[in-house]
N, C-alpha and C positions, 0 to 999 in steps of 0.2 A: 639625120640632122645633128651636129655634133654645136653644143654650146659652151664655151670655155666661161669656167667659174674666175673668177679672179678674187683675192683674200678678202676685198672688202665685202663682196659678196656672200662670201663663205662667210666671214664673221656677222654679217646683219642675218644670214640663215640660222647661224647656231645660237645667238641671242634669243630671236624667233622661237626657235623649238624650248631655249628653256624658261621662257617667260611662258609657253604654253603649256608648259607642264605646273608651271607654279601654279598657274590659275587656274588648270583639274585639281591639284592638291587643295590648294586654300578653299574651294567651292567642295570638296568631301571632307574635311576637317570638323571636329565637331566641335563648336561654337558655343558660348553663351547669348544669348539676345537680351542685354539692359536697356530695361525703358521706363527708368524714373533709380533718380533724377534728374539724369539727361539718358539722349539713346547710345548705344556704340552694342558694337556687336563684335566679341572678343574672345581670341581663340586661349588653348591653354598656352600661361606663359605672360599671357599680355597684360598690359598695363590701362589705367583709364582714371584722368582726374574729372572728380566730380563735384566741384567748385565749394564755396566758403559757407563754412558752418560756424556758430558762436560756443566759447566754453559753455559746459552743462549742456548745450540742446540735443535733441535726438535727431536723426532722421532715416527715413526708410529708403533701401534698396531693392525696387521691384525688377524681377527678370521674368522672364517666360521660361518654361519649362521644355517646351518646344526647342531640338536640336536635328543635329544628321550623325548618323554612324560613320566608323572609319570608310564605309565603302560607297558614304554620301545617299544611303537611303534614312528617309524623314523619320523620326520619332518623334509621336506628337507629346508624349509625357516622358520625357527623357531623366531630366533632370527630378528628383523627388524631394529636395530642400536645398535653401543655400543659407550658410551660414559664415560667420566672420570669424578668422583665426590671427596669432600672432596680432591681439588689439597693443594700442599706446599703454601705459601703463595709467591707471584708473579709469578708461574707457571701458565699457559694456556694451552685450548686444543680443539679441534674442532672435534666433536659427527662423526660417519661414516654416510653420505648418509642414507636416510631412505630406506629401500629391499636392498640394496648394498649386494653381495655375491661375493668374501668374505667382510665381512668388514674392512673399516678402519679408522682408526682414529689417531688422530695427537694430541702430548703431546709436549710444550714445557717448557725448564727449565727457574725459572730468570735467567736472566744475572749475578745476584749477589750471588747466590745460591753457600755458602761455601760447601767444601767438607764433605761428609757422605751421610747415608744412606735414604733415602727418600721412606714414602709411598703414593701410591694412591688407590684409590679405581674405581675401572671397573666395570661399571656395563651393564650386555646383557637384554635388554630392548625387550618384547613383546606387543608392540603396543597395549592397549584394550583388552588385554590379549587373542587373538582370538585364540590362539591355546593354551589356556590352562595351558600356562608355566609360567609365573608371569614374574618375574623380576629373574637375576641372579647376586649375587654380589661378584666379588672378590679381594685382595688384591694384587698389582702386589708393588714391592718394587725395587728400583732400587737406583743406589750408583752414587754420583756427584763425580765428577774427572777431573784435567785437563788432568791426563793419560789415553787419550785414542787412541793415535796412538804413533807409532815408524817409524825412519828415517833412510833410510841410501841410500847415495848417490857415484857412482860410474863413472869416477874414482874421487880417491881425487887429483892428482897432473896432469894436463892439459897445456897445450903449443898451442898456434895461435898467428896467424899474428895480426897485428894491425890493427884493426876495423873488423878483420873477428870473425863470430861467430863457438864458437863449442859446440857440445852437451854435455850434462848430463844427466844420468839416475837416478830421481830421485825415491826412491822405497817408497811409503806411506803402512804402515799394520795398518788398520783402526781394532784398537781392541774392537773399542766404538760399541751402539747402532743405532748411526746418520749416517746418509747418506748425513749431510749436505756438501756442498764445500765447498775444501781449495785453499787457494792461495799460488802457488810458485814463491821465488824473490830470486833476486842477490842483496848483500848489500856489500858497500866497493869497489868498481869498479868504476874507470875515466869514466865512460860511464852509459847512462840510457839504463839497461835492462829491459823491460817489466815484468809485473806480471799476471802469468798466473793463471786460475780459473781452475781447476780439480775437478773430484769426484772420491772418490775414498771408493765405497761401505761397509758397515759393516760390518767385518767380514771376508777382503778381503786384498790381498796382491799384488799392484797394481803400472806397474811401467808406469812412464813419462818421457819423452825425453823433455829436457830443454836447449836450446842455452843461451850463454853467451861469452860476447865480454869485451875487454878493449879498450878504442881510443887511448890510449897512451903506449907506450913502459914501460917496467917496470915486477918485482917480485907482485905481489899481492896476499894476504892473505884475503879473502870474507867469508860472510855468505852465503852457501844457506838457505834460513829460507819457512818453512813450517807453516802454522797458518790457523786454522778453520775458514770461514768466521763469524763465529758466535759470537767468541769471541776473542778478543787478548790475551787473558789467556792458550788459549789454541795453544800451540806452539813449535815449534823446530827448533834446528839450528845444519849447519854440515858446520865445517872449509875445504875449498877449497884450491888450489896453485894454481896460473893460471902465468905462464909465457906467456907475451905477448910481440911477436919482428917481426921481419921482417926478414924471411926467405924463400929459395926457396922449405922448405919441408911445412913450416908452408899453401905456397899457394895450394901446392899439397892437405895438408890434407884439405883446404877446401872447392875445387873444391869437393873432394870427399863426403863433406856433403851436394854438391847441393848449395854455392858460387859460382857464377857468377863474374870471376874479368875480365872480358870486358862485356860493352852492347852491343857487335857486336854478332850474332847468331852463333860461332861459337861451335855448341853443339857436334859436331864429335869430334874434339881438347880437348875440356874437359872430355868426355870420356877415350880419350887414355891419356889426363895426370893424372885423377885418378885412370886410369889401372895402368899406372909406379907408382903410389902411393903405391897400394895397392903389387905390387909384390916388391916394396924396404921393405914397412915393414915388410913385412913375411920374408925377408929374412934378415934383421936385428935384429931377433927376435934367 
């Protein structure tokens, strides 16, 4: 049986054969596997942006240790640190653990470090080459920004007693890479509110309960302000109402947040007056 090839044939054949040899090659090539803080899986040579970090913050580069040899057999501890070379200039960073599985490692930015895009270089390091692997180097890029979280805080228009506190629900969407903490404050208030320390993870849409008081009677207009411990650059703020007076619902609502207005124990009393609390609002609703 004799079958005549014809060139289009021929050429979709030898396409064929070398797209199947790439893909024996790239599956025995030996790899890095990142996973955090995003995943990608990156041969030597390759490149990977790992999205928007704030001047001053840190953040970690975890990979597995886990690769293949040139001949595509597994090495479960391949890799035995990774560490960051060629940084921006006032940039820092601290190598992973030597055998650490997975690994990780810590990048910080300068504090001074205008906005754009930044690269570093990563390199997965074989110890004395014992297994064979050399060195692996890749280029991770990542973009300076003071945007990397958003604010939004509920409710905006709030009423209490005078010196009682009430809450807020403050929401952080950390769109950064850092996991570093931020501080939430009251500004603009006759009264010292405390500043509270949060984290609020990469990546993550994360909400906080915030008390805030006034000592003195009045309309007030406040910042909640939100700001990375890292840097003051990095920051936000959301306009409040806070009427603060002296009323018999204002005590009700803050028995009901757990205010105590005696120091006598009388915990059954406060029960049932933030029972009538709670059935006057629903029904003034």
């Amino acid at each position: 049986m004799f079958i005549e090839l014809t060139g289009d044939c021929i050429s979709k054949a030898v396409f064929s054969v070398i797209a199947l040899i790439a893909l024996m090659v790239s599956s025995n090539a030996t790899y890095l596997s990142i996973a955090g803080p995003i995943n990608a899986n990156l041969t030597n040579n390759g490149s990977v942006f790992l999205g928007n970090v704030g001047p001053g913050q840190s953040f970690y580069v975890l990979a597995s240790a886990a690769t293949t040899n040139a001949s595509g057999s597994y090495v479960n501890i391949g890799w035995d640190t990774l560490k960051a070379e060629k940084l921006p200039q006032g940039w820092s960073s601290q190598a992973s653990p030597l055998y650490e599985n997975p690994m990780e490692m810590k990048i910080t930015v300068a504090p001074n470090a205008l906005d754009g895009r930044y690269a570093i270089e990563l390199r997965a390091v074989n110890v004395g080459n014992y297994s064979k692997l050399g060195n692996l180097t890749v280029t991770a890029y990542v973009n300076v920004t003071t945007d990397v979280f958003s604010l939004a805080v509920s409710p905006k228009n709030i009423s209490a007693g005078i010196g009682q506190p009430i809450n807020l629900y403050v929401h952080i969407n950390n769109t950064g890479i850092s996991d570093d903490p931020f501080l939430i404050g009251a500004y603009g208030l006759p009264a010292w509110n405390e500043t509270y320390q949060v984290i609020s993870l990469h990546g993550t849409n994360t909400t906080f309960v915030y008390p805030v008081y006034a000592s003195e009677p009045g309309l007030y207009e406040f910042n909640l302000t939100v700001t990375s411990i890292s840097s003051p650059l990095i920051t936000n703020s959301y306009r409040i109402n806070l009427l603060s007076q002296a009323s018999l619902l204002n005590d009700y609502n803050a028995v009901g947040q757990g205010v105590v207005l005696s120091p006598m124990p009388y915990g059954p009393v406060y029960a049932f007056i933030s029972l009538l609390n709670y059935i006057y609002s629903a029904f003034a609703k």
